[in-house]
MDTraj code that builds the backbone (N, CA, C; nanometers):
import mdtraj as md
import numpy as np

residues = "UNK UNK UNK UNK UNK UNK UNK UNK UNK UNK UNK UNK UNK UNK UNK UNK UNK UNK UNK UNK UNK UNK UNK UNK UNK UNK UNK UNK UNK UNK UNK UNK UNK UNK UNK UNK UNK UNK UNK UNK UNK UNK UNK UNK UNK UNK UNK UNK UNK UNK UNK UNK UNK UNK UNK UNK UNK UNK UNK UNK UNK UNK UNK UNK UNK UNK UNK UNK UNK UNK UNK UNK UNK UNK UNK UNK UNK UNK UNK UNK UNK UNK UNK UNK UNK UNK UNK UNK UNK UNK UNK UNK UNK UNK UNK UNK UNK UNK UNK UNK UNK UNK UNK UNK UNK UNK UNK UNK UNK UNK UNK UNK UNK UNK UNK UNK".split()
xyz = np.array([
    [21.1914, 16.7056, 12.7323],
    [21.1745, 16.8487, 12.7501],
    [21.1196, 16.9088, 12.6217],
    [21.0199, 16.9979, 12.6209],
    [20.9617, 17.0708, 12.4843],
    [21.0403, 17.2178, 12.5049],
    [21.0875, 17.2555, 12.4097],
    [21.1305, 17.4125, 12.4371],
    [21.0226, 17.4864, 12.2969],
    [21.0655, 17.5947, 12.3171],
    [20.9979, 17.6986, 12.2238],
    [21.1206, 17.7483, 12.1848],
    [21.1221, 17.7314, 12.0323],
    [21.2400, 17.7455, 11.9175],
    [21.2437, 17.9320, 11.9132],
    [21.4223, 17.9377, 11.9815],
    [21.4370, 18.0653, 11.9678],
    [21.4619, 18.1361, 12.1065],
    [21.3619, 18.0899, 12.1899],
    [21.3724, 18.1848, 12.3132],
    [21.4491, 18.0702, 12.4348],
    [21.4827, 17.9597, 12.4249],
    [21.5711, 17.9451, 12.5070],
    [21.4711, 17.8716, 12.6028],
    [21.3447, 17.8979, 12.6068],
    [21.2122, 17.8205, 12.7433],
    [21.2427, 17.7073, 12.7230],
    [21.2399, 17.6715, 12.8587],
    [21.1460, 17.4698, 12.8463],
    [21.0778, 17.4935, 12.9753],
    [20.9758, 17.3960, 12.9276],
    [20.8771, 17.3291, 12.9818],
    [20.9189, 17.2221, 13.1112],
    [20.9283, 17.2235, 13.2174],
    [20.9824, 17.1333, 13.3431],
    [20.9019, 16.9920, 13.2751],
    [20.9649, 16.8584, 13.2955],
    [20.8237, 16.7166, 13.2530],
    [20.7715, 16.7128, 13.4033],
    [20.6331, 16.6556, 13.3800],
    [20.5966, 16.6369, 13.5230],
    [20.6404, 16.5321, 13.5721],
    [20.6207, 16.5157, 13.6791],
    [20.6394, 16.3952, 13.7662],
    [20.5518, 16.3335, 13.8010],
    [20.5165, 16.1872, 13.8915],
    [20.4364, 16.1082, 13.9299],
    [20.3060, 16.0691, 13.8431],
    [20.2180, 16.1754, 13.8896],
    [20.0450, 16.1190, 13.8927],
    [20.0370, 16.1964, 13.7204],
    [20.0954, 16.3125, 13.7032],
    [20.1111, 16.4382, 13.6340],
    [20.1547, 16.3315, 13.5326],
    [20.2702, 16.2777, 13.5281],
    [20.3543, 16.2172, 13.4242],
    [20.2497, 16.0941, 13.3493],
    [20.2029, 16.0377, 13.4808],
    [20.0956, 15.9147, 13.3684],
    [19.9986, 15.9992, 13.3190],
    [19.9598, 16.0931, 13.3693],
    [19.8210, 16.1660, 13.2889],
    [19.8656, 16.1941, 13.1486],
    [19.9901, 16.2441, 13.1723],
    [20.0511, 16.3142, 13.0675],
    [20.0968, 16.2194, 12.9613],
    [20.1235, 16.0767, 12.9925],
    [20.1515, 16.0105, 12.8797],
    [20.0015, 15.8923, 12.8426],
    [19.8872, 15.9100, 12.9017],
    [19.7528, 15.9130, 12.8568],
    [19.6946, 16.0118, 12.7965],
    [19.7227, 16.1126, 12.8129],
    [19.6978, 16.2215, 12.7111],
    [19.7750, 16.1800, 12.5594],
    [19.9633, 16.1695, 12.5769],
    [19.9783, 16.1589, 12.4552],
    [19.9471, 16.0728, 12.4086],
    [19.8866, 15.9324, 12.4613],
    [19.8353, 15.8465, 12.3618],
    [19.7146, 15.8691, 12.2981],
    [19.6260, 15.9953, 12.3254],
    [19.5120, 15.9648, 12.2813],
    [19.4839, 16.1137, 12.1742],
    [19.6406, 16.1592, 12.1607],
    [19.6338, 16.2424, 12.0732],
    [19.6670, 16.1669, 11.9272],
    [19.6745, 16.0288, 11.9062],
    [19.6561, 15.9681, 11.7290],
    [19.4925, 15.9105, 11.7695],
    [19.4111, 16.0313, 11.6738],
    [19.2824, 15.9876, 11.7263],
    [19.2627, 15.8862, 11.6519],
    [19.1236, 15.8529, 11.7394],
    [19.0689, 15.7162, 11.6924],
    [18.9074, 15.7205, 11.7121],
    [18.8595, 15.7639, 11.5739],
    [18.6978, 15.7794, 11.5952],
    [18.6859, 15.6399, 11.4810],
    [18.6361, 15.5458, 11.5783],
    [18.5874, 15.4110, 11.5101],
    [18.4562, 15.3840, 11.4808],
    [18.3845, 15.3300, 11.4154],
    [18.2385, 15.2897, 11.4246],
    [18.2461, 15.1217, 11.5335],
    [18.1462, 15.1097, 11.6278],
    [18.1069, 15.0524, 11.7285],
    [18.0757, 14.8773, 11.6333],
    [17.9770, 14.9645, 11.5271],
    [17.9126, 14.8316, 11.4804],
    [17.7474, 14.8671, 11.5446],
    [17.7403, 14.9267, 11.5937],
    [17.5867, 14.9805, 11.6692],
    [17.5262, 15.0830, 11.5598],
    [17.4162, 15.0857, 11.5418],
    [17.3347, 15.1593, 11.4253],
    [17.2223, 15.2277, 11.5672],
    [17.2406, 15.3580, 11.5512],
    [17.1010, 15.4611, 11.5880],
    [17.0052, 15.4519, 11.5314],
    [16.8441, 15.4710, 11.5843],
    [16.7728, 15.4328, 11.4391],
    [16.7140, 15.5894, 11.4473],
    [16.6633, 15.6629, 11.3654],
    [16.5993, 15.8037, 11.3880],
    [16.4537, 15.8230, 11.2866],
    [16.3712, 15.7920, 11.4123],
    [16.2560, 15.8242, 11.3854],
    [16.1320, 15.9282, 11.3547],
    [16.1694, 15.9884, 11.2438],
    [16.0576, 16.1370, 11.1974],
    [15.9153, 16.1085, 11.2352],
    [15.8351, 16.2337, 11.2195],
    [15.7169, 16.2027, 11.2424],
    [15.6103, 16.1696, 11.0957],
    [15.6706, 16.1745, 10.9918],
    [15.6010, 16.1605, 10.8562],
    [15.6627, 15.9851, 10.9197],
    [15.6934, 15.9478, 10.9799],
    [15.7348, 15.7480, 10.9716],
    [15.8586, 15.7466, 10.9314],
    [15.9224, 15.7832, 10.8418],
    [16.0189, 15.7600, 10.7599],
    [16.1527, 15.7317, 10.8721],
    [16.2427, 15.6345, 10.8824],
    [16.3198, 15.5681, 10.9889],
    [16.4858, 15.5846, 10.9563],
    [16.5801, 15.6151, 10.9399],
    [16.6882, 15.5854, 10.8831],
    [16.7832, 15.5485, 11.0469],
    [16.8678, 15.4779, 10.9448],
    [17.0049, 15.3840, 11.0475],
    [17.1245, 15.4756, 11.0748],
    [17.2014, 15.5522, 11.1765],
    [17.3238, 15.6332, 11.1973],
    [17.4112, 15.5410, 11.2621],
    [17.5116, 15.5054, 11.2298],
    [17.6445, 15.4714, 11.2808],
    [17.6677, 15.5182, 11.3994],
    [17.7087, 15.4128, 11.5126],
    [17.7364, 15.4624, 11.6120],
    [17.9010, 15.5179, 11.6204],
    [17.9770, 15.5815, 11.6551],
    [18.1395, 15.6077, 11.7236],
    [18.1683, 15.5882, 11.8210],
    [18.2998, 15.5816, 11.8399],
    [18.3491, 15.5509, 11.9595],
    [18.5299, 15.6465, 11.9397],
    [18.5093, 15.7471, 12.0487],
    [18.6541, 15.8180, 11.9873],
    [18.7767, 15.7666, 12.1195],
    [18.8661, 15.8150, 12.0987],
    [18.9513, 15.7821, 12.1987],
    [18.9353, 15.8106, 12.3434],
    [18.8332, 15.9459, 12.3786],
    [18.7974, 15.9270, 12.5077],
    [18.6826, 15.9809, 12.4666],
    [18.5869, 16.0006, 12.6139],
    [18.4419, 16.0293, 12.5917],
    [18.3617, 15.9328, 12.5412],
    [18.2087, 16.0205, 12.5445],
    [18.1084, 15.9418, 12.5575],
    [18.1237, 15.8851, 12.3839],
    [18.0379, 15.7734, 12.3334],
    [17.9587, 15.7034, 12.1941],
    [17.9054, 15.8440, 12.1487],
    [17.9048, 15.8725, 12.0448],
    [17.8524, 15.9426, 11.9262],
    [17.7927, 15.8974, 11.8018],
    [17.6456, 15.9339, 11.8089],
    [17.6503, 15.9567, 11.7281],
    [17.6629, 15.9906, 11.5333],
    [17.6959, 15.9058, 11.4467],
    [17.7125, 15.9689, 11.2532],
    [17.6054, 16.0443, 11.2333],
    [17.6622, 16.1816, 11.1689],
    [17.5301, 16.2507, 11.1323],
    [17.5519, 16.3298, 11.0394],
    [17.6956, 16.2256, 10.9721],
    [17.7377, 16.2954, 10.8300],
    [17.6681, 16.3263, 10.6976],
    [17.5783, 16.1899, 10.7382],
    [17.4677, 16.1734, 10.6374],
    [17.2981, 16.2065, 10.6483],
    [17.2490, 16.2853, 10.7830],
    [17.1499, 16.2864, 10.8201],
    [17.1009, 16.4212, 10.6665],
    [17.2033, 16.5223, 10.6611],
    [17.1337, 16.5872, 10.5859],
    [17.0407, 16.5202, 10.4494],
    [17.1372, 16.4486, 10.3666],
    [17.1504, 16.4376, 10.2791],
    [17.0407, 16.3173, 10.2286],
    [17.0239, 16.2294, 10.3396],
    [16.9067, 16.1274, 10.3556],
    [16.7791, 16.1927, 10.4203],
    [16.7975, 16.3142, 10.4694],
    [16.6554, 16.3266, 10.5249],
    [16.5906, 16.4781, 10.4911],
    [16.7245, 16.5685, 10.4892],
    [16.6908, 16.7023, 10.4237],
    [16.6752, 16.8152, 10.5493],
    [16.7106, 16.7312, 10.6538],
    [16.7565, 16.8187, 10.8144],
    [16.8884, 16.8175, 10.8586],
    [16.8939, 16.9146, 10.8937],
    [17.0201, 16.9474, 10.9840],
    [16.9613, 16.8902, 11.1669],
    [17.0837, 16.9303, 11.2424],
    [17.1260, 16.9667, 11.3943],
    [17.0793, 17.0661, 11.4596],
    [17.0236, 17.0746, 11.5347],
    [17.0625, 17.2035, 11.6391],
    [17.1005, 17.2251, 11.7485],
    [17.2433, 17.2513, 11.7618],
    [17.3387, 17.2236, 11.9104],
    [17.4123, 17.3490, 11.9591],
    [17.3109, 17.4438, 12.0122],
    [17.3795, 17.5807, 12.0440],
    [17.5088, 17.5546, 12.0786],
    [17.6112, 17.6224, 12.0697],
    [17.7075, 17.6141, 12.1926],
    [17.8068, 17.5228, 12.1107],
    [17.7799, 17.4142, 12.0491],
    [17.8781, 17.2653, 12.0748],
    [17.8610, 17.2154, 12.1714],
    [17.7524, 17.1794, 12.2892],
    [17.8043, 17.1779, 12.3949],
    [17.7243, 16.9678, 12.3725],
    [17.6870, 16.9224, 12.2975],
    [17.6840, 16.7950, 12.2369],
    [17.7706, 16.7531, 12.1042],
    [17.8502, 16.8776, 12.0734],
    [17.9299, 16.8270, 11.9157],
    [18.0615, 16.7526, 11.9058],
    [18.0830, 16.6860, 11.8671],
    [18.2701, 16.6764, 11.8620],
    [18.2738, 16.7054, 11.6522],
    [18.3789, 16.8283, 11.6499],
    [18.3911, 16.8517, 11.5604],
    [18.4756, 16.8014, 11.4818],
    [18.5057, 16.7281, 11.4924],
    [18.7316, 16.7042, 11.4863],
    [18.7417, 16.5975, 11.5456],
    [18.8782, 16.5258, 11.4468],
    [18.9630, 16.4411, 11.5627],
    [19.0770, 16.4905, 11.5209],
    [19.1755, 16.5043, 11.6478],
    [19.2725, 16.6123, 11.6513],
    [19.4338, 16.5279, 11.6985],
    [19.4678, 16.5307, 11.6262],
    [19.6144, 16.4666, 11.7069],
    [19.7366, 16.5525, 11.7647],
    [19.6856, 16.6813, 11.7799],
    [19.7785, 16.7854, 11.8267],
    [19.7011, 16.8121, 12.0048],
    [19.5836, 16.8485, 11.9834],
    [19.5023, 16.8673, 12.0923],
    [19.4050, 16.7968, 12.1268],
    [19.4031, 16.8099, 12.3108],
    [19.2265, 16.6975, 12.3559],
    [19.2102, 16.8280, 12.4819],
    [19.0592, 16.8401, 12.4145],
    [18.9794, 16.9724, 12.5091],
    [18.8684, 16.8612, 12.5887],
    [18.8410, 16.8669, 12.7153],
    [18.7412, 16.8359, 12.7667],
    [18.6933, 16.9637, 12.8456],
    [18.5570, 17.0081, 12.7943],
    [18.5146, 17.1376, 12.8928],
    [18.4554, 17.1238, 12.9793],
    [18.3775, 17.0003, 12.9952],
    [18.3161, 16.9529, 13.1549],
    [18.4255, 16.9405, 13.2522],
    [18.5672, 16.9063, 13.2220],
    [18.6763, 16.9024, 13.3113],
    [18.7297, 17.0398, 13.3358],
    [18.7683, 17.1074, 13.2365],
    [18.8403, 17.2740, 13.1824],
    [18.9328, 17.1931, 13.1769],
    [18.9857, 17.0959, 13.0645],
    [19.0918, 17.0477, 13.0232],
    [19.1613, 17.1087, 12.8876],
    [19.2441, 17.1581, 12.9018],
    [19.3051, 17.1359, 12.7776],
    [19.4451, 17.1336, 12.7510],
    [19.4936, 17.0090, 12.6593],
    [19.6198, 16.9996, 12.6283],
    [19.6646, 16.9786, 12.4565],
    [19.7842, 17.0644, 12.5005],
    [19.8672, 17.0576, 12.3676],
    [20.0232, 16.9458, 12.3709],
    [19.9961, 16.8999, 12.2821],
    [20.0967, 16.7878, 12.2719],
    [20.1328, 16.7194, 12.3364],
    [20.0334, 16.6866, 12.4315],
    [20.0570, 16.5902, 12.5708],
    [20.0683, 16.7171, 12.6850],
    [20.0871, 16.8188, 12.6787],
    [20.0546, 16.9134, 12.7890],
    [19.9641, 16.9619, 12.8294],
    [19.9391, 16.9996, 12.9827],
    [19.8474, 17.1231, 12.9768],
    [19.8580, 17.2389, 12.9223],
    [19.7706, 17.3246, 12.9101],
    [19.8613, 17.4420, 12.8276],
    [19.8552, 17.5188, 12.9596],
    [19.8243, 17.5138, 13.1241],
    [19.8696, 17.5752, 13.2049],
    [20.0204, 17.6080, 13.2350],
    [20.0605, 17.4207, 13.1636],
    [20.2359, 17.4330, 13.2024],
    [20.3351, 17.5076, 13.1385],
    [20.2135, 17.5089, 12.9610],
    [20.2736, 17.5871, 12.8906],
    [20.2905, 17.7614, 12.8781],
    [20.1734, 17.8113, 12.9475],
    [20.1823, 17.8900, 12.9536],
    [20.2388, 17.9690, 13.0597],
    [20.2788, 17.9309, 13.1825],
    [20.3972, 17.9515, 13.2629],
    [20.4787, 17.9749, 13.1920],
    [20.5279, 17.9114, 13.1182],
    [20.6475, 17.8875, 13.1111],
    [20.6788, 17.9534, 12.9157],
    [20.6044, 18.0563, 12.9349],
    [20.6032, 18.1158, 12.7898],
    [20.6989, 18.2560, 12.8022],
])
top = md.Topology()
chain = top.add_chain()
for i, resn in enumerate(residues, 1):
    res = top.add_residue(resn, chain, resSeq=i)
    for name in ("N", "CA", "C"):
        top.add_atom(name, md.element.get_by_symbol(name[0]), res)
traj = md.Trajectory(xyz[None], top)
């Protein structure tokens, strides 16, 4: 049971289908953004070629290194929105917005917010 310190709430745990989601969620809140071992190659139009690290995070698609694109090439990104970014690896929260997911500490925050 999670309560909120002070007011006496808890949170019901789910049951069944709810309960495994819910304890796949909390596993994938100790993130894990690994490198693959796969190199991107990125090709300018002056020729000039450099190698990006591929990722791999705890869920979702391969990403991506582009920690170093500035600094080797003297360009940035341009990703209105975030709607290609992962900014973070987060061990409190996992947002998926193609789903409208989002949970806090292994919850939805629908359950949480019922129950606020």
């Amino acid at each position: 049971m999670l309560g909120r310190q002070g007011t006496g709430t808890k949170v019901q745990k789910c049951r069944g289908e709810e309960d495994e989601q819910r304890s796949r969620k909390n596993s994938l809140l100790i993130p894990k953004v690994v490198p693959t071992g796969e190199k991107a190659v990125l090709t300018f139009p002056d020729g000039k070629s450099i190698e990006l690290d591929i990722l791999q995070g705890s869920e979702g698609p391969r990403m991506v290194d582009i920690k170093t694109l500035y600094s080797k090439t003297g360009h940035f990104t341009y990703d209105p929105g975030y709607t290609a970014t992962g900014s973070c690896a987060s061990a409190i929260t996992f947002i998926d917005g193609d789903k409208g997911e989002l949970w806090y500490r292994g919850y939805p925050i629908e359950q949480l917010a019922e129950s606020s």
